[in-house]
MARKOL-459459 format. One record per atom (N, C-alpha, C, O): chain; residue in one letter; atom name; x, y, z. Coordinates in Angstrom, 2 decimals. Example, Ala and Ser with C-alpha at 12.3 -4.5 7.8 and 13.67 -1.06 7.14 Angstrom:
  c  r   a     east    north       up
  A  A   N    13.19    -5.69     7.80
  A  A  CA    12.30    -4.50     7.80
  A  A   C    13.20    -3.30     7.80
  A  A   O    14.24    -3.32     8.46
  A  S   N    12.85    -2.25     7.08
  A  S  CA    13.67    -1.06     7.14
  A  S   C    12.90     0.03     7.87
  A  S   O    13.41     1.14     8.04
end
This chain:
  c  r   a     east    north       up
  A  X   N   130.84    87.71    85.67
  A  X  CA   129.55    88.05    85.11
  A  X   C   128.58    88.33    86.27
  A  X   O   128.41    87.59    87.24
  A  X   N   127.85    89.70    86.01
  A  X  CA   126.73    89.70    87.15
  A  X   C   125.71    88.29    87.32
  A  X   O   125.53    87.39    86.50
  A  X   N   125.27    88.43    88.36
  A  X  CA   123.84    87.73    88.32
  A  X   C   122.63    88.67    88.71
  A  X   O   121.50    88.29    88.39
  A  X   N   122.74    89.59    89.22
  A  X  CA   121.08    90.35    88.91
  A  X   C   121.95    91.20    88.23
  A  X   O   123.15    91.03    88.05
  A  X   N   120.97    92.51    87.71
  A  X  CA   120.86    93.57    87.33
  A  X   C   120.10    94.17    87.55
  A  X   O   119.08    93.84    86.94
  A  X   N   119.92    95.49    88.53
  A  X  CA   119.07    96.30    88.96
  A  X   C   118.99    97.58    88.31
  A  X   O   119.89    98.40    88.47
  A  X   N   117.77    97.87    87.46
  A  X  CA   117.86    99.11    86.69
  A  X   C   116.74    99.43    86.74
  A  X   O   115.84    98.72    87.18
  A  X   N   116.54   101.18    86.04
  A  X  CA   114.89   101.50    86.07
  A  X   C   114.47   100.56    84.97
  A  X   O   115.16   100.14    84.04
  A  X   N   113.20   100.32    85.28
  A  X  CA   112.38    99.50    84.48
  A  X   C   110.65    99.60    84.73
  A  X   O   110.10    99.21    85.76
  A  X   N   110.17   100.01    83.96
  A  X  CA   108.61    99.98    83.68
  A  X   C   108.18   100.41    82.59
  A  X   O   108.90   100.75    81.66
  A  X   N   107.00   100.43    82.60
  A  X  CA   106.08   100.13    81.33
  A  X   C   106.35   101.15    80.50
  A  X   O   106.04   101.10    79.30
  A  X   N   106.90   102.12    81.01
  A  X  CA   107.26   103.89    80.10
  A  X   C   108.97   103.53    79.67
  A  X   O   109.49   103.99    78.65
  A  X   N   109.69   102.64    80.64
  A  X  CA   110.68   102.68    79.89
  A  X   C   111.03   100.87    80.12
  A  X   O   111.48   100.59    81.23
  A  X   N   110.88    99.99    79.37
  A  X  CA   110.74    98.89    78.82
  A  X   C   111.71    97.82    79.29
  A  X   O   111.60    96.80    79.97
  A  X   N   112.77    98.48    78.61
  A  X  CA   114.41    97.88    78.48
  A  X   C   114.80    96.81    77.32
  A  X   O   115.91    96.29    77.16
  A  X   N   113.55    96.61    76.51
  A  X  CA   113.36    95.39    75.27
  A  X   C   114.58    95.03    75.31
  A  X   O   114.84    93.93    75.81
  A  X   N   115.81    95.99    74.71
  A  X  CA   116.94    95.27    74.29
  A  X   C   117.97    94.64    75.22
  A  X   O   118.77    93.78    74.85
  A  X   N   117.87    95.31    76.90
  A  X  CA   118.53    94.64    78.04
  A  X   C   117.96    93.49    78.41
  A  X   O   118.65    92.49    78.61
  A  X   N   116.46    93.49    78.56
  A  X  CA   116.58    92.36    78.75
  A  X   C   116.70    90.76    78.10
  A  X   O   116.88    89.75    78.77
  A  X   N   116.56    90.82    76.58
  A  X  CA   117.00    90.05    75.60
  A  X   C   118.36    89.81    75.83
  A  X   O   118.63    88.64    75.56
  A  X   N   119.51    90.59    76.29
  A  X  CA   120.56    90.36    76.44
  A  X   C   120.70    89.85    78.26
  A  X   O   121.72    89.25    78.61
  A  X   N   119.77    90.11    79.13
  A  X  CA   120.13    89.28    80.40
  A  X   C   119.68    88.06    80.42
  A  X   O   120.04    87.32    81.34
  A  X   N   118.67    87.52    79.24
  A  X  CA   118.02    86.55    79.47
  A  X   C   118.54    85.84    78.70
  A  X   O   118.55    84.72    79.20
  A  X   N   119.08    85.84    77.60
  A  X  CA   120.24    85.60    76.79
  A  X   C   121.54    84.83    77.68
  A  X   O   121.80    83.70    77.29
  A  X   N   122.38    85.38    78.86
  A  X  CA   123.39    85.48    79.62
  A  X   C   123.01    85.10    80.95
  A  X   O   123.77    85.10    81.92
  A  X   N   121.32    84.65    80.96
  A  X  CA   121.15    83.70    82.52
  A  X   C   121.23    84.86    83.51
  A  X   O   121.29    84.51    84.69
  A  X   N   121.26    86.71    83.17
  A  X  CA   121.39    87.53    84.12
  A  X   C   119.87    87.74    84.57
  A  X   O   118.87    87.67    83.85
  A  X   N   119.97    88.03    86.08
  A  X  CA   118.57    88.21    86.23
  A  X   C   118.01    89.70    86.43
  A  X   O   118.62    90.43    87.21
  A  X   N   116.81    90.21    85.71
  A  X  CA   116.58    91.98    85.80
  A  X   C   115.95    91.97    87.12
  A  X   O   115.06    91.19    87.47
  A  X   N   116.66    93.18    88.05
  A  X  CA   115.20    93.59    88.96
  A  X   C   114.74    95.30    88.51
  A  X   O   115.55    96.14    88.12
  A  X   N   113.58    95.49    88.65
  A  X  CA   113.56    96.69    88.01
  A  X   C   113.26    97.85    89.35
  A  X   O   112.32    97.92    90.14
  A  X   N   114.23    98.52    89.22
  A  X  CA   113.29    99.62    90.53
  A  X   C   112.92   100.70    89.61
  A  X   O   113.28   100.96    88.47
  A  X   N   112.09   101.26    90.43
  A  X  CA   110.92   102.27    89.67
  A  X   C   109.76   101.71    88.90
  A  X   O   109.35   102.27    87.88
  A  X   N   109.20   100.59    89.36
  A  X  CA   108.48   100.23    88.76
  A  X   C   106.86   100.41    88.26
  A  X   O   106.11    99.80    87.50
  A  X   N   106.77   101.57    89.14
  A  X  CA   105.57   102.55    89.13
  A  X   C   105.75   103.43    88.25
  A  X   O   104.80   103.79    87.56
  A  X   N   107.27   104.10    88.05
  A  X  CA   107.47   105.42    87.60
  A  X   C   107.17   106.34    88.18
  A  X   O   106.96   107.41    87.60
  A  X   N   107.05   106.20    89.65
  A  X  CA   107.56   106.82    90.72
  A  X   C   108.72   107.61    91.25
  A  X   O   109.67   107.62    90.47
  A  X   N   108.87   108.17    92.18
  A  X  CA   109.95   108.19    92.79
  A  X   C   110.91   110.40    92.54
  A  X   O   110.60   111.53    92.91
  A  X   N   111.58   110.03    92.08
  A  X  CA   112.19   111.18    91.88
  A  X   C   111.61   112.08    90.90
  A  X   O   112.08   113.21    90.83
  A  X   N   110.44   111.66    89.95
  A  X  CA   109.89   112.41    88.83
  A  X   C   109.05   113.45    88.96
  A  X   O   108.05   113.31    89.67
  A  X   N   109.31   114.69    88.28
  A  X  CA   108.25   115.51    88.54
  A  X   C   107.35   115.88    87.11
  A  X   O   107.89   115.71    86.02
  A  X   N   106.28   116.26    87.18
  A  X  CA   105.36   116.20    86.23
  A  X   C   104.52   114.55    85.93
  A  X   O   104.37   113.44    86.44
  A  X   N   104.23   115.18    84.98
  A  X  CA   102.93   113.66    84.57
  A  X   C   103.83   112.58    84.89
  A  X   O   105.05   112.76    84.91
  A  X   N   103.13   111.16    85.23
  A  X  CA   103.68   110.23    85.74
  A  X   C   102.84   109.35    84.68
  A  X   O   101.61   109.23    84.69
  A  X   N   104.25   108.44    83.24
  A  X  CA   103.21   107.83    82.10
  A  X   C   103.22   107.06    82.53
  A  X   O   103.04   106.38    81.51
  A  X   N   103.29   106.18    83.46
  A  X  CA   102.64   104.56    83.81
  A  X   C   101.43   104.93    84.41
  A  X   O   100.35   104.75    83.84
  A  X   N   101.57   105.66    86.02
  A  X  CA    99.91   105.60    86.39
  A  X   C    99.11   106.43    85.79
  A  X   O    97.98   106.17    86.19
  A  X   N    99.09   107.26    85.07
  A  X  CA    98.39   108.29    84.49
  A  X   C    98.49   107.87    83.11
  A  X   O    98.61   108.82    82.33
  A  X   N    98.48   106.39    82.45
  A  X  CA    98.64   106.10    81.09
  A  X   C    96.83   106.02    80.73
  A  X   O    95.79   105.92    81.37
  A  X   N    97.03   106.06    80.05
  A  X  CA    94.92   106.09    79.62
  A  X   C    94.87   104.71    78.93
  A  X   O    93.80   104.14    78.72
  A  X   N    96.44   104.04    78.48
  A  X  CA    96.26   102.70    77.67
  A  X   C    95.83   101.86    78.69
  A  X   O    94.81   101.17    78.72
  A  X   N    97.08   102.06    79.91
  A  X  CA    96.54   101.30    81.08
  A  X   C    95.53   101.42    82.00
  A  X   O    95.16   100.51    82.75
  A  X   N    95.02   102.67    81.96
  A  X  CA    93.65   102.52    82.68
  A  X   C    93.01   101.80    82.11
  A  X   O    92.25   101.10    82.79
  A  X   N    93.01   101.63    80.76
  A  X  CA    91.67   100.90    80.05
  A  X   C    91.97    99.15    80.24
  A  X   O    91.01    98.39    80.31
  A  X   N    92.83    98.84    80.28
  A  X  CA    93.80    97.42    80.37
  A  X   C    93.47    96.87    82.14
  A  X   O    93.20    95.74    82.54
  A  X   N    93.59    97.98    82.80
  A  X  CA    93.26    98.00    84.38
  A  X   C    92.02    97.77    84.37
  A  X   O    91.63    96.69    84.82
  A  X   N    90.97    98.84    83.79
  A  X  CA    89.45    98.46    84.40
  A  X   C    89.14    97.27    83.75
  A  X   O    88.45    96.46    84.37
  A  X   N    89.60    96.91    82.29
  A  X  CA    89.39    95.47    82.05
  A  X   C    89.06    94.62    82.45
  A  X   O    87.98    94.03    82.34
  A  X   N    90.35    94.32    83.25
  A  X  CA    90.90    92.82    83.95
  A  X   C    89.88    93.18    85.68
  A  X   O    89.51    92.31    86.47
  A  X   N    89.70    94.51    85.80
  A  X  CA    89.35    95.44    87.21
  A  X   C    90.56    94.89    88.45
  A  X   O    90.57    94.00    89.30
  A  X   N    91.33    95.73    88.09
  A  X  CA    92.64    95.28    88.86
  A  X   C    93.09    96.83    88.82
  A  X   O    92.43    97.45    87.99
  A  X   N    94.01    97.59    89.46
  A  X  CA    94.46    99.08    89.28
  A  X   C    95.81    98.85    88.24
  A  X   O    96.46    97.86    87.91
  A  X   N    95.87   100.18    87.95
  A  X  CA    97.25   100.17    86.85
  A  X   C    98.53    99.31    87.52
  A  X   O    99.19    98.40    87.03
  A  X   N    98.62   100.01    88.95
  A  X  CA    99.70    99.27    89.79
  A  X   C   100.07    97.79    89.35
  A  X   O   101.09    97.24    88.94
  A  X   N    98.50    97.31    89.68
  A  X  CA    98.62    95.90    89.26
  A  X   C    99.00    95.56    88.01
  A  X   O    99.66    94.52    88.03
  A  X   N    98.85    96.03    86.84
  A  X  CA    98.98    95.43    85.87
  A  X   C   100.02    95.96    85.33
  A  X   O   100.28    95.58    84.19
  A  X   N   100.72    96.76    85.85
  A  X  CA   101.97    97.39    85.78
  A  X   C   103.60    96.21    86.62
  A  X   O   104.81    96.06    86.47
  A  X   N   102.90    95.88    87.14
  A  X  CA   103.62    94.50    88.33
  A  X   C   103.41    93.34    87.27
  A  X   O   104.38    92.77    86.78
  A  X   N   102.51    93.12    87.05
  A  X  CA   101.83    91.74    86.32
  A  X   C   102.49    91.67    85.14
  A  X   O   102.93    90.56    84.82
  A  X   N   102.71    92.85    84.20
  A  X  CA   104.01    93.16    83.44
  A  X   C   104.87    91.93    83.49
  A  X   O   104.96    90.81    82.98
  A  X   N   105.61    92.92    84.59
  A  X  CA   107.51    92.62    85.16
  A  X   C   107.23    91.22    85.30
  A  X   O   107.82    90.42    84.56
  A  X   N   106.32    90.78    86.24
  A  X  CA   106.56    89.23    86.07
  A  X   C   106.25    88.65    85.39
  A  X   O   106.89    87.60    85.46
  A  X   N   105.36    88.63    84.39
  A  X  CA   105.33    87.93    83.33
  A  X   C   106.24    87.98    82.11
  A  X   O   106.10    87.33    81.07
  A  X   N   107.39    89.04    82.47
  A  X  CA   108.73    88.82    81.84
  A  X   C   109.47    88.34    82.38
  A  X   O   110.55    88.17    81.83
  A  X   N   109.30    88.00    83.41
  A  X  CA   110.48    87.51    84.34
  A  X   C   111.45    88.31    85.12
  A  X   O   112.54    87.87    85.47
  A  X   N   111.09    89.31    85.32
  A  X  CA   111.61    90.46    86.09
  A  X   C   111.17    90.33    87.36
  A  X   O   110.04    89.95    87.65
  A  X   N   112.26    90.70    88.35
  A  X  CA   111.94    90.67    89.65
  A  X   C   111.64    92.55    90.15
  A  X   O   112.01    93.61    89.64
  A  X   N   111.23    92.40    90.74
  A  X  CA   110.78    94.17    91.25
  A  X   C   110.43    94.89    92.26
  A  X   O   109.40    94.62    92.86
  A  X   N   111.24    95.98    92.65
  A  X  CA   111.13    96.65    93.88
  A  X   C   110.02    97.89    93.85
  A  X   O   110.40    99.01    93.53
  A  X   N   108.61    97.61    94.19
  A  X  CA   107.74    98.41    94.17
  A  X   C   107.80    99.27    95.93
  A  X   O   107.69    98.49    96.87
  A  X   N   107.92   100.42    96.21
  A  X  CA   107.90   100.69    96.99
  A  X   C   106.70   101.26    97.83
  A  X   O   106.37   102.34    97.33
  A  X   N   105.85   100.90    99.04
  A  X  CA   104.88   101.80    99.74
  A  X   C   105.39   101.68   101.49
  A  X   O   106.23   100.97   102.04
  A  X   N   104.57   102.60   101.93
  A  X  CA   104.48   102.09   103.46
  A  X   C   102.79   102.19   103.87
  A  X   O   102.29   102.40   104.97
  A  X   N   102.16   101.97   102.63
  A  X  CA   100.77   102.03   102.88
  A  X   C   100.60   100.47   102.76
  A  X   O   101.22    99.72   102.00
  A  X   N    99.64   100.13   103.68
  A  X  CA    99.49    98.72   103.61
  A  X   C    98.28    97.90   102.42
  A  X   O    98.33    96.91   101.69
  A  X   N    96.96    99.23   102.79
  A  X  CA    96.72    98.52   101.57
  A  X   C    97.40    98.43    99.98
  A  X   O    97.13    97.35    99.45
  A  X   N    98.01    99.12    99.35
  A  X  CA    98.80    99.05    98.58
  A  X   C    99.92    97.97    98.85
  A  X   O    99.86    97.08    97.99
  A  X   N   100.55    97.84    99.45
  A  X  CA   100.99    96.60    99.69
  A  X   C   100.41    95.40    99.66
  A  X   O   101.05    94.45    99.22
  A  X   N    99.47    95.27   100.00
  A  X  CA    98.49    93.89    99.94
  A  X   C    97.89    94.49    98.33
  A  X   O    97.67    93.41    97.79
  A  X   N    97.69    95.06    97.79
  A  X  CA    97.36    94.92    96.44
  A  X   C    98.37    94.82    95.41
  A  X   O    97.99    94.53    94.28
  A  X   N    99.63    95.01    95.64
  A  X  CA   100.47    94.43    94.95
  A  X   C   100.94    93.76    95.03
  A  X   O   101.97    93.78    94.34
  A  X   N   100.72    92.63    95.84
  A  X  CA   100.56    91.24    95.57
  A  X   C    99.40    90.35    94.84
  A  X   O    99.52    89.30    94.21
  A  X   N    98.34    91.04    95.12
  A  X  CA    97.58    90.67    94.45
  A  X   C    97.39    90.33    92.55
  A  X   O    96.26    90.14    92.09
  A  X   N    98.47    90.30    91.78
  A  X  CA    99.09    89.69    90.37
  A  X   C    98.99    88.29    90.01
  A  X   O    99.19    87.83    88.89
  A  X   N    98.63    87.58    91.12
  A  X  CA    98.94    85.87    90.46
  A  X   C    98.02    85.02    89.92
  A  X   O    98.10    83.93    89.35
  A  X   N    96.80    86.04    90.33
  A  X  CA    95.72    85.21    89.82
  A  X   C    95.07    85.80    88.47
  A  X   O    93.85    85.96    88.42
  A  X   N    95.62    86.02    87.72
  A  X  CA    95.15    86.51    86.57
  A  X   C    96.57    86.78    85.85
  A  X   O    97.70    86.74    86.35
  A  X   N    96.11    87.12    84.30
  A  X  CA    96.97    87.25    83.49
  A  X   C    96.48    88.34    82.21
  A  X   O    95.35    88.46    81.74
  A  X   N    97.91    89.17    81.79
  A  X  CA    97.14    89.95    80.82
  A  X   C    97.10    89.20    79.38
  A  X   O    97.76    88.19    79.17
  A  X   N    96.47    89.64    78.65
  A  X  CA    96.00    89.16    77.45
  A  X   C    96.81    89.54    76.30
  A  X   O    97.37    90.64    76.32
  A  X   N    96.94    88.68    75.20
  A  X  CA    98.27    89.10    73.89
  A  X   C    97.81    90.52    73.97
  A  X   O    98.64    91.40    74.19
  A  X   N    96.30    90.85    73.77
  A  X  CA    96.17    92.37    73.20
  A  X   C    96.44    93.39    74.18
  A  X   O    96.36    94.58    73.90
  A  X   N    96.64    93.11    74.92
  A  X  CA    97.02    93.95    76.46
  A  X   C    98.61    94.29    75.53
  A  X   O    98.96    95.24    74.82
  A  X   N    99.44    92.71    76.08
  A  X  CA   100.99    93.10    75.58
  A  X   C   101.01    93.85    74.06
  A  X   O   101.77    94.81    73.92
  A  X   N   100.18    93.40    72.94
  A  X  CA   100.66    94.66    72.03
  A  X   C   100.02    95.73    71.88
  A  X   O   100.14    96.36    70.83
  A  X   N    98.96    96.28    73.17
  A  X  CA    99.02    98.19    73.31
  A  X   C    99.98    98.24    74.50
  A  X   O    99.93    99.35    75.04
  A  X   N   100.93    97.31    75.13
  A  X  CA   101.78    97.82    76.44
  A  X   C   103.01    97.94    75.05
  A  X   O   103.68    98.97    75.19
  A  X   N   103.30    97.36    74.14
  A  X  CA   104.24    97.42    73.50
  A  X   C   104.28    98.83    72.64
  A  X   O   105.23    98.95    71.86
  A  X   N   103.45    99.76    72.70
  A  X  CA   102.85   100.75    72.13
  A  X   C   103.26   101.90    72.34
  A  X   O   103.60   102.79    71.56
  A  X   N   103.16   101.82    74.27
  A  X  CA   103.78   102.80    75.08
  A  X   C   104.82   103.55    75.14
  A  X   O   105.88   102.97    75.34
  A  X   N   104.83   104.97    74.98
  A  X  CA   106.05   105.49    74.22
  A  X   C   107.03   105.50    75.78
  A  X   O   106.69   105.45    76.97
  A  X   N   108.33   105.57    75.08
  A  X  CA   109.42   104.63    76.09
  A  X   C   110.04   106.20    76.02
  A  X   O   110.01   107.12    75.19
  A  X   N   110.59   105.99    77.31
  A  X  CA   111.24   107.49    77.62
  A  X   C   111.93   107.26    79.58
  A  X   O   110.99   106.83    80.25
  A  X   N   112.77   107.38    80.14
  A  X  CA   113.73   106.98    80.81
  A  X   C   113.14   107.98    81.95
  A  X   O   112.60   109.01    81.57
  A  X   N   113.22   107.73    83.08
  A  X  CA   112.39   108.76    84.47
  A  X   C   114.07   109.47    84.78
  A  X   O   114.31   110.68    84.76
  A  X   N   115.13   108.31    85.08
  A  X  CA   115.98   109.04    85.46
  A  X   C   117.37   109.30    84.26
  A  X   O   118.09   108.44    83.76
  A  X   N   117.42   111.00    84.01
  A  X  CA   118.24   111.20    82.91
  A  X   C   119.75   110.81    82.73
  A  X   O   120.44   111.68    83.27
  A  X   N   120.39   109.99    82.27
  A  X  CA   121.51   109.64    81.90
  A  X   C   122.72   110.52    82.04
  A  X   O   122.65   111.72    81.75
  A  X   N   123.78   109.98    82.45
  A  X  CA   124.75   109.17    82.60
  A  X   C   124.30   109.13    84.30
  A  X   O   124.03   110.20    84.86
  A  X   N   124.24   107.85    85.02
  A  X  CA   123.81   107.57    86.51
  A  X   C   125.44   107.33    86.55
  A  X   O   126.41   107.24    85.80
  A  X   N   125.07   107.30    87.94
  A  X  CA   126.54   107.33    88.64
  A  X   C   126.36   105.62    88.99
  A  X   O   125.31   105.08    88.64
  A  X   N   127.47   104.77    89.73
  A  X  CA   128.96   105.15    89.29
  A  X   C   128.77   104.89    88.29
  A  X   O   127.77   104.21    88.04
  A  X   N   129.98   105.46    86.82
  A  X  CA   130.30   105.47    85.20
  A  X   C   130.22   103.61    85.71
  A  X   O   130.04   103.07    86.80
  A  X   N   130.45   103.11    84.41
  A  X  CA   131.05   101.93    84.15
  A  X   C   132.59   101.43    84.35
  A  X   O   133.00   100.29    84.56
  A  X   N   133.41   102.86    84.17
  A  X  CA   134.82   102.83    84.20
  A  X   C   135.09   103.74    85.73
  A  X   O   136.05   104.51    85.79
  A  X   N   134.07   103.54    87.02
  A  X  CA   134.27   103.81    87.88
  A  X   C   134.33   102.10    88.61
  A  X   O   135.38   102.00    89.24
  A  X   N   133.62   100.97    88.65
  A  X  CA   133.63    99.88    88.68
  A  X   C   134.83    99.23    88.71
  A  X   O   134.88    98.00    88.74
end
């Protein structure tokens, strides 16, 4: 049985039903892409979400943040990537605050849709 599991994961694409089943099985999620970053071209729905801007200026924290604040408050571990430092020091910045039930049911809202298109390499029956 694994013990992590590293998959895309963020606020545009969720994983509800994986991770019910890693947390279920003691597996632990890390999510990369957790910006919805990375290889995507066109609109980007996590930082450019208008639910989460409004959820961001809220709390006055950036989407980043509350996009991070997410993952760990599911218990997800997560590979956010910069080589900018302040961004780095602001995404750590998550521990002192928390989002609110009504936060989680407009994040639960967010229409779910996958950055990188399916079947990823290796298959399962390459393993």
């Amino acid at each position: 049985r694994p013990v992590v599991d590293q998959v895309e994961m963020n606020l545009a694409w969720q994983q509800k039903k994986l991770r019910e089943f890693c947390k279920e099985n003691g597996i632990i999620l890390t999510a990369f892409s957790p910006l919805r970053k990375g290889a995507s071209k066109g609109p980007n729905e996590v930082m450019e979400n208008d639910v989460l801007k409004e959820i961001a200026e809220a709390h006055g924290k950036s989407i980043a943040q509350v996009s991070l604040r997410w993952l760990y408050e599911q218990g997800v571990t997560f590979v956010p990537k910069s080589y900018d430092k302040e961004r780095m020091n602001q995404n750590l910045q998550i521990f002192d605050w928390a989002l609110t039930e009504e936060d989680h049911h407009k994040i639960d809202e967010i229409y779910q849709s996958r950055l990188i298109s399916g079947p990823t390499k290796p298959q399962v029956t390459d393993l």
